[in-house]
Residue frames relative to the residue before (quaternion, step in Angstrom):
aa qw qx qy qz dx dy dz
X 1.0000 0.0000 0.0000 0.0000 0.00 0.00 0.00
X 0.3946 -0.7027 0.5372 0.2489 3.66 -0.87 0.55
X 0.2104 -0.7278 0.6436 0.1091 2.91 -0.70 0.97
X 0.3501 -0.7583 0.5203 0.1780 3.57 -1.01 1.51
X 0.6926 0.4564 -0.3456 0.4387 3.48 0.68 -0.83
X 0.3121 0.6427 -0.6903 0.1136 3.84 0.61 -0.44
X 0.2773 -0.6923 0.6324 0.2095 3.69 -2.00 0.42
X 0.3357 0.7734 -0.3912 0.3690 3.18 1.96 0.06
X 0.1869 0.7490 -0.6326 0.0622 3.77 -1.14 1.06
X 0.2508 -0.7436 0.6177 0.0509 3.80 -0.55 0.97
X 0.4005 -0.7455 0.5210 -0.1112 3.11 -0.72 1.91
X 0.2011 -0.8390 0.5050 0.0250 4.01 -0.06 0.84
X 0.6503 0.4904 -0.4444 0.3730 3.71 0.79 -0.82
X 0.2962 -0.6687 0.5828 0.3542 3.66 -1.42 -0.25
X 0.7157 -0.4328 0.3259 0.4407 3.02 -1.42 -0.01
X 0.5703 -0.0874 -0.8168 -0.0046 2.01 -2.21 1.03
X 0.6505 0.5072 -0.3678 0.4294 3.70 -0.89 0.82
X 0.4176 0.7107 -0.4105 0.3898 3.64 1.32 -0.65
X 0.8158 0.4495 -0.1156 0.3449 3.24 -0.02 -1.69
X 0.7705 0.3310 -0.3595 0.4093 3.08 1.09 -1.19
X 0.5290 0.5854 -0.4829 0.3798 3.99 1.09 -0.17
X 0.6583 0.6232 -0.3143 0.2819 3.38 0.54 -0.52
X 0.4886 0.7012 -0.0485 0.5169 2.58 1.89 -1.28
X 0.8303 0.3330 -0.1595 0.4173 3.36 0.96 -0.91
X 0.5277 0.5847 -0.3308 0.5198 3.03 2.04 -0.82
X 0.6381 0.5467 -0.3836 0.3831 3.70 0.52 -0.72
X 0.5683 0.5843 -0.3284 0.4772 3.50 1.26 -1.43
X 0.7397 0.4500 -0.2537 0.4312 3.97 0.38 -0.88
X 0.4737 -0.6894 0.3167 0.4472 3.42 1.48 -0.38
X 0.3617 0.8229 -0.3556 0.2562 3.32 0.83 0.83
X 0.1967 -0.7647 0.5192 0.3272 4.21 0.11 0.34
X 0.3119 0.7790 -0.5438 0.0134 3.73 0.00 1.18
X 0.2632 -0.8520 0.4526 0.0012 2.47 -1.38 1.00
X 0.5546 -0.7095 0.3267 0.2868 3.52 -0.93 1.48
X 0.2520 0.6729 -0.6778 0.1559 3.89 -0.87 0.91
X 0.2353 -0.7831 0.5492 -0.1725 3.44 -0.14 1.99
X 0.1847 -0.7818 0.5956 0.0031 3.78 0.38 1.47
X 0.9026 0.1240 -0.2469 0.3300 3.85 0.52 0.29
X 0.5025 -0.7415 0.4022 0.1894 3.50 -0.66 0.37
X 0.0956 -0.7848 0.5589 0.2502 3.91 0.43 1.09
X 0.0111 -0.6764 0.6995 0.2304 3.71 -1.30 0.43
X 0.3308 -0.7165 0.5056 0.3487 3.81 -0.87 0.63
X 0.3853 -0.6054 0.5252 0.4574 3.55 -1.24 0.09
X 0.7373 -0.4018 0.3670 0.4004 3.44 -1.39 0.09
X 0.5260 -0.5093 0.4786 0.4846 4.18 -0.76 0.72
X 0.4340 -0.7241 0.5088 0.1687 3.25 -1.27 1.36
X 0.6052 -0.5001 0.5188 0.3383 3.33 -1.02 0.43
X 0.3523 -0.6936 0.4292 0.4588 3.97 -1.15 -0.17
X 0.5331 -0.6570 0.5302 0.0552 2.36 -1.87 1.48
X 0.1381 -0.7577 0.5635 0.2988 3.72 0.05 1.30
X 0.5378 0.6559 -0.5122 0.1348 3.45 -1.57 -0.17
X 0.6489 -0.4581 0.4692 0.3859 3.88 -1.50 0.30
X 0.9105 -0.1218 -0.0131 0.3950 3.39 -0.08 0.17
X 0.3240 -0.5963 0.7154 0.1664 4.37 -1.50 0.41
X 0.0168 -0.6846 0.7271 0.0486 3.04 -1.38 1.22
X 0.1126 -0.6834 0.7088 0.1342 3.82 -1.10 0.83
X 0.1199 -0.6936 0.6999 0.1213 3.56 -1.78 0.11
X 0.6979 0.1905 -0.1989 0.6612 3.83 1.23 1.03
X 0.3153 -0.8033 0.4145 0.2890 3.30 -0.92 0.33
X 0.0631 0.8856 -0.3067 0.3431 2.72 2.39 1.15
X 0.6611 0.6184 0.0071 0.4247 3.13 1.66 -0.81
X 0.7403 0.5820 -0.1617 0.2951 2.56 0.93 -0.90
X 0.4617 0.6978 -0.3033 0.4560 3.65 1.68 0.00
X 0.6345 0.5476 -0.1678 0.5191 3.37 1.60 -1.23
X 0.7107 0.5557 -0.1659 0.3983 3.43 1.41 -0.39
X 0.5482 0.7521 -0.3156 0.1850 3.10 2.01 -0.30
X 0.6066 0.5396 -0.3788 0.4442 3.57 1.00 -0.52
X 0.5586 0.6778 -0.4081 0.2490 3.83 1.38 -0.89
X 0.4153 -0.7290 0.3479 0.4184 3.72 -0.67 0.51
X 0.4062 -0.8314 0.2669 0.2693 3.08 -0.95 1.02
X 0.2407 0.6843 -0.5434 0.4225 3.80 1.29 0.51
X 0.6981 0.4477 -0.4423 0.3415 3.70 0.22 -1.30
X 0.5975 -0.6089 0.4189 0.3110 3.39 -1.55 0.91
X 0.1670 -0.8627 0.4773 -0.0117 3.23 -0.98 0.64
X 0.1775 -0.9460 0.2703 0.0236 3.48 -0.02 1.50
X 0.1440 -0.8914 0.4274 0.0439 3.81 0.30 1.15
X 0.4019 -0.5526 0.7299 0.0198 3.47 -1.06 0.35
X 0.7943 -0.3946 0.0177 0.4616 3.34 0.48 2.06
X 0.7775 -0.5582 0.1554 0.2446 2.91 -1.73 1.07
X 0.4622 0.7797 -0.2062 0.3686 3.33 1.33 -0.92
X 0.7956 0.3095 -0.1698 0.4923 2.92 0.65 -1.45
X 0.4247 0.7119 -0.3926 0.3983 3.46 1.45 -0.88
X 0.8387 0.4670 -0.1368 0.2445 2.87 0.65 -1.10
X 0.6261 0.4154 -0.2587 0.6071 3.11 1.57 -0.67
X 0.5874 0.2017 -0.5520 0.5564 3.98 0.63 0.63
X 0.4231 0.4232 -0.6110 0.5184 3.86 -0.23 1.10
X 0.7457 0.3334 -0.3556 0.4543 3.52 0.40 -0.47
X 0.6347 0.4890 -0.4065 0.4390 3.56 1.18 -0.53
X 0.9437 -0.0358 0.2832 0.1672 3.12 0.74 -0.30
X 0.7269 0.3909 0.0362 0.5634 3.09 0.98 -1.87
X 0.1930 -0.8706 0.4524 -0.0108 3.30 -1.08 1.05
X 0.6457 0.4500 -0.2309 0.5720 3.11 2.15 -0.01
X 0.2366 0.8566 -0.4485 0.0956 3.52 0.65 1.23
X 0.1363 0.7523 -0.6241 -0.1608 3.37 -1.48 -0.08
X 0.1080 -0.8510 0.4966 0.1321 2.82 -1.39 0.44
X 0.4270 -0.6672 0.5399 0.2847 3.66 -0.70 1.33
X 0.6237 -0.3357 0.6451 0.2865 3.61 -2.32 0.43
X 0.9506 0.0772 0.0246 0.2997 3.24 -1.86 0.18
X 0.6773 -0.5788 0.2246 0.3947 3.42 -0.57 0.18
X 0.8417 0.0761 -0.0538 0.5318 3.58 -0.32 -1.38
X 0.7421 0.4029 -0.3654 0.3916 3.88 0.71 -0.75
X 0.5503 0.6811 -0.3266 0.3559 3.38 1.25 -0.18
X 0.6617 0.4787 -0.1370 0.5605 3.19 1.45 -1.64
X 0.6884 0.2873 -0.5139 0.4237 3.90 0.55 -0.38
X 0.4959 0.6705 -0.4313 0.3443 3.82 1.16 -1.07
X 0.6078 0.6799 -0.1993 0.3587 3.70 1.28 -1.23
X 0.6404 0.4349 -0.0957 0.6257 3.43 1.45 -1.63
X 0.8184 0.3133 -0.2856 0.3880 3.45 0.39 -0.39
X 0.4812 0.3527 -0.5014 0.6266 3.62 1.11 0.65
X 0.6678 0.3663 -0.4319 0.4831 4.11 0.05 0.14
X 0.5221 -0.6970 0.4452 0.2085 3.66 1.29 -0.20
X 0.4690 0.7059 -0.2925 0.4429 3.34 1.49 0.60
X 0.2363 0.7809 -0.4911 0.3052 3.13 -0.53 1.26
X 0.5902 0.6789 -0.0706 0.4310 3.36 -0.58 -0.06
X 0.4537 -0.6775 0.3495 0.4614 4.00 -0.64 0.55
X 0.4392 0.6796 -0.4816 0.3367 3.84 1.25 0.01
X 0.8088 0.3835 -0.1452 0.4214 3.47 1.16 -0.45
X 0.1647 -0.8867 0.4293 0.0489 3.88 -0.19 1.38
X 0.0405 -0.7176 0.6847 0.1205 3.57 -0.94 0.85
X 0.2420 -0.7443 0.5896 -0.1994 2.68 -0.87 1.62
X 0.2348 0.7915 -0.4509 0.3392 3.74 0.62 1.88
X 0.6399 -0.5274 0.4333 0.3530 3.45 -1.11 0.07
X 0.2764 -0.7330 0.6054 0.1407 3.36 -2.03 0.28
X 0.6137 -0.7202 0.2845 0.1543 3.20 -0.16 1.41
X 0.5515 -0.7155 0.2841 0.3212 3.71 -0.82 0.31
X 0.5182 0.6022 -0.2227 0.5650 2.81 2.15 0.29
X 0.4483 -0.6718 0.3441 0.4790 3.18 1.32 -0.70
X 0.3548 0.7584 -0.4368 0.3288 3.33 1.00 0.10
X 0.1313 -0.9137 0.3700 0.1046 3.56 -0.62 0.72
X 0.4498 -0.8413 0.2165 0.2075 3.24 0.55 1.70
X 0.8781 0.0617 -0.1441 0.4521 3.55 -0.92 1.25
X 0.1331 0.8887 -0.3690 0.2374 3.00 1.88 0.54
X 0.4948 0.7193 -0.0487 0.4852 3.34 1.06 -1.46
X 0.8344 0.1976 -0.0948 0.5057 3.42 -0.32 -1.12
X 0.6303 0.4431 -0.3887 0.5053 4.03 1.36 -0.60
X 0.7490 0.4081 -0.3029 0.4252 3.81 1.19 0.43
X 0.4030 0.6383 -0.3330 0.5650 2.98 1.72 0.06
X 0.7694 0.5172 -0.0292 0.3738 3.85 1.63 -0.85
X 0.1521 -0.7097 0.4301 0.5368 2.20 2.39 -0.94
X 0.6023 0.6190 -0.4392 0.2472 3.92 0.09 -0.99
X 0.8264 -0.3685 0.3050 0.2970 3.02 -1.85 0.98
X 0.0025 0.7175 -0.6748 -0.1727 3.81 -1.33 -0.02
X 0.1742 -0.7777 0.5685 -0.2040 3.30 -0.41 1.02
X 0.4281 -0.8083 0.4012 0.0495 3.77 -0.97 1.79
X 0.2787 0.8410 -0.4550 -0.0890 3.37 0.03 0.88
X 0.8156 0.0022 -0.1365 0.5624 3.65 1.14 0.35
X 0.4106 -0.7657 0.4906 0.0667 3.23 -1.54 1.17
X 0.2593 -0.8341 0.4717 0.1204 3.37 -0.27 1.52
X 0.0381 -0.8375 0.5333 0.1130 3.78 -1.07 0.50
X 0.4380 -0.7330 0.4081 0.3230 3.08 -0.65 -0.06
X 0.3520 -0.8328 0.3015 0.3027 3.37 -0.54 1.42
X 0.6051 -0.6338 0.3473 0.3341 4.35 -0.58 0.81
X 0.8295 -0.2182 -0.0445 0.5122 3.40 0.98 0.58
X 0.4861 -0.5790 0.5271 0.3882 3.50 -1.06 0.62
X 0.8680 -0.3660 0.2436 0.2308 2.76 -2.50 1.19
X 0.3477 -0.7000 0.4533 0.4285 3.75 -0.77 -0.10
X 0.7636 0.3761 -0.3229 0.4137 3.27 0.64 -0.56
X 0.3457 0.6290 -0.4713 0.5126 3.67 1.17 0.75
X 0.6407 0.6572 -0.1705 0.3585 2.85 0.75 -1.48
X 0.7764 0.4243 -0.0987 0.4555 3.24 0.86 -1.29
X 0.6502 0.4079 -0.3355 0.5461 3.58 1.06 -1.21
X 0.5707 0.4666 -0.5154 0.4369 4.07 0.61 -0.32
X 0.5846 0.5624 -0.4603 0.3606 3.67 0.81 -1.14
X 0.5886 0.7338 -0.0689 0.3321 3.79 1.17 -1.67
X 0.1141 -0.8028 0.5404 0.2245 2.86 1.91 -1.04
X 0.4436 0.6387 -0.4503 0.4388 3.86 0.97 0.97
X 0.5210 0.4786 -0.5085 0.4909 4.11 0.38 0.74
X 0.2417 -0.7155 0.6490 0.0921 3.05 -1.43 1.09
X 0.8356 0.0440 -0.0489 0.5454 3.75 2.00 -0.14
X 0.2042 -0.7574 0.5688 0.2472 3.11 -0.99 0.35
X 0.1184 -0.7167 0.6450 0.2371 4.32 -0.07 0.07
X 0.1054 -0.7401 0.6623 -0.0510 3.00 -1.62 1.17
X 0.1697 -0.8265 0.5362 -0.0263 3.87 -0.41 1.24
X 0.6989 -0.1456 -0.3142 0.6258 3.83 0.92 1.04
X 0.7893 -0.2228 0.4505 0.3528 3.37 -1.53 -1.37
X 0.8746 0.2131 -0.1502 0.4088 2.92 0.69 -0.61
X 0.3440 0.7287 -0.4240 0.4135 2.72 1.53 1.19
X 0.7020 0.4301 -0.1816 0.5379 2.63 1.33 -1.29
X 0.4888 0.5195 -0.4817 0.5092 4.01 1.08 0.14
X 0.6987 0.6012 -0.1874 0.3394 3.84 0.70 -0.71
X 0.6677 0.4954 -0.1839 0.5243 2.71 1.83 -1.13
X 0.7298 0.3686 -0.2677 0.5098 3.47 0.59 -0.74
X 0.4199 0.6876 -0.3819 0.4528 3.74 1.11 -0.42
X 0.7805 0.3391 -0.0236 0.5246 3.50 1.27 -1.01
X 0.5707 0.6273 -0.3043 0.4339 3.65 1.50 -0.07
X 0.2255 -0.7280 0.5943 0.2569 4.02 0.09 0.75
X 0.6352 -0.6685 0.2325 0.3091 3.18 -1.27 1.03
X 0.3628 0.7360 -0.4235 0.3839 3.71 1.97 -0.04
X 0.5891 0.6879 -0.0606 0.4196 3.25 1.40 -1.15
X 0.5596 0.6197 -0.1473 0.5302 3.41 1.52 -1.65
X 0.7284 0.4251 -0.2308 0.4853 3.50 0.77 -1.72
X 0.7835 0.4301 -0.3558 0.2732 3.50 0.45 -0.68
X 0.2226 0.8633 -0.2500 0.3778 3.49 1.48 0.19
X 0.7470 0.3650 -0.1599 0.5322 3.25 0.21 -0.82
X 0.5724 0.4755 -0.4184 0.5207 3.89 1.22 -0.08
X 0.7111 0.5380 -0.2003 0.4060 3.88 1.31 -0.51
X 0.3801 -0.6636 0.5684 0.3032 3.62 -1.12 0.49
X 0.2919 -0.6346 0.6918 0.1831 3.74 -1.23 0.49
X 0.2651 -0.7602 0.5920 -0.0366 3.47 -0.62 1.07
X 0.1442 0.9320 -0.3247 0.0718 3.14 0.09 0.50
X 0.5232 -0.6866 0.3206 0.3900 3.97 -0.23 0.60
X 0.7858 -0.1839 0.0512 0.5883 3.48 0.44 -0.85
X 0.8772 -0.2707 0.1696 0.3583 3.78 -1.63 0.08
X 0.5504 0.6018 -0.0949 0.5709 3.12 1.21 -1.71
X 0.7476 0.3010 -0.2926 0.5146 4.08 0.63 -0.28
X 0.5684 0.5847 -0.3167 0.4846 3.18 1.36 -0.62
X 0.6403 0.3639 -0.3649 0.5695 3.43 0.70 -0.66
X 0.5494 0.4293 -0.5226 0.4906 3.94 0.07 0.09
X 0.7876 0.4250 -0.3458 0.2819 3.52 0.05 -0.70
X 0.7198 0.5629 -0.2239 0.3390 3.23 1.61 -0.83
X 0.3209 0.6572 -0.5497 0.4037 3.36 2.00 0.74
X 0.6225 0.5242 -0.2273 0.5349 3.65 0.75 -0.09
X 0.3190 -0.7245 0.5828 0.1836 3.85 -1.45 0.32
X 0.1382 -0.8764 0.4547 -0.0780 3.24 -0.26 1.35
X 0.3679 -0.6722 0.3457 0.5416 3.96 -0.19 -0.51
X 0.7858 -0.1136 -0.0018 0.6079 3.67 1.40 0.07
X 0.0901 -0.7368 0.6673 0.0607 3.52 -0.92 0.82
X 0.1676 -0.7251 0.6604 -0.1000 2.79 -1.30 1.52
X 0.0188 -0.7423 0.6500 0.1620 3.84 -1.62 -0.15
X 0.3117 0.6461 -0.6396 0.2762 3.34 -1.39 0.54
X 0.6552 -0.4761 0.3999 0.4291 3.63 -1.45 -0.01
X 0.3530 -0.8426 0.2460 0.3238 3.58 0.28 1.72
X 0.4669 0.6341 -0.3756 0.4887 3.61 1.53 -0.41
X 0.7581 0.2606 -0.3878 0.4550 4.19 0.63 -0.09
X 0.5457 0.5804 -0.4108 0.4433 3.61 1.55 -0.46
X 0.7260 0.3535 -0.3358 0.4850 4.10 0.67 -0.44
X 0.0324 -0.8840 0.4139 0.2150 3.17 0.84 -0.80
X 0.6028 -0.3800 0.0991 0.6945 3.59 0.73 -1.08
X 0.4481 -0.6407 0.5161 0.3497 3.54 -1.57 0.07
């Protein structure tokens, strides 16, 4: 039986950011719980990177970046992250709106382009090399800075409250979370779905989730879409 009132909500991103959602779901009165569908490996501390400017699009990155100096300008892909290379460090940030049209719109008003300029992102668990695209669209450099895996099985105690039919969400923070997640969801799992909300960050995840039947997909910053229970 579905239980409608459950306060139960299973959280997918990894760290960096894991902890602190949870943290917040709990604070609102939520039971969330931690079931991290990928695995961040960092790349080794890059060598220096000569050139005019570092573009990141996670702060997934940002380990690979520690030796880099920290004057050089540094380009982010929302505030968040902006923020967490200020904490690493860096003092010449910006950060562009929205994802890819934001970040090239972002380089071209600084006038960046070109092999002077390094994006310096992650490779998926698919192989798929993130933001790959948009550093060739720039002409600019592409440059490893973390290796994504996929984690070998969802959380146990996720596991169990989905079995329970006892989640009122699931929060999803890209695509390919939500490919990872179900990739990893036996099909007992599949059925129980459709009693749950997908929670999702933005439109573009929503539409990943909605290859599937859910009880409502939704998008927005998933902390204002649940708010409290």
């Amino acid at each position: 039986m579905n239980k409608a009132s459950s306060r139960k909500v299973v959280v997918t991103r990894p760290e960096p950011g894991l902890s602190d959602t949870l943290a917040r779901l709990r604070e609102r009165g939520w039971h969330a719980m931690s079931c991290p569908v990928m695995v961040i490996q960092p790349a080794e501390t890059l060598p220096l990177i000569e050139g005019d400017a570092l573009v990141i699009t996670s702060a997934q990155a940002l380990p690979a970046l520690a030796e880099q100096p920290k004057e050089r300008l540094l380009l982010t892909v929302g505030e968040k992250t902006a923020d967490r290379a200020r904490q690493a460090g860096f003092t010449q940030v910006r950060a562009a709106r929205g994802k890819r049209e934001g970040l090239v719109a972002l380089c071209r008003a600084h006038g960046l382009s070109g092999e002077r300029v390094s994006f310096v992102c992650g490779c998926g668990w698919r192989g798929q090399a993130y933001s790959r695209t948009v550093a060739d669209q720039l002409g600019a450099r592409w440059v490893k800075g973390y290796q994504v895996q996929r984690a070998s099985c969802l959380a146990k105690e996720a596991v169990q409250a989905l079995s329970e039919r006892d989640v009122e969400a699931i929060c999803f923070y890209s695509a390919e979370t939500v490919r990872a997640f179900l990739s990893l969801c036996p099909a007992s799992l599949i059925a129980a779905l459709p009693n749950v909300r997908a929670v999702c960050l933005s439109e573009a995840i929503a539409a990943e989730a909605r290859e599937i039947v859910w009880r409502e997909v939704c998008f927005g910053d998933p902390l204002a879409v649940l708010g409290s229970p």
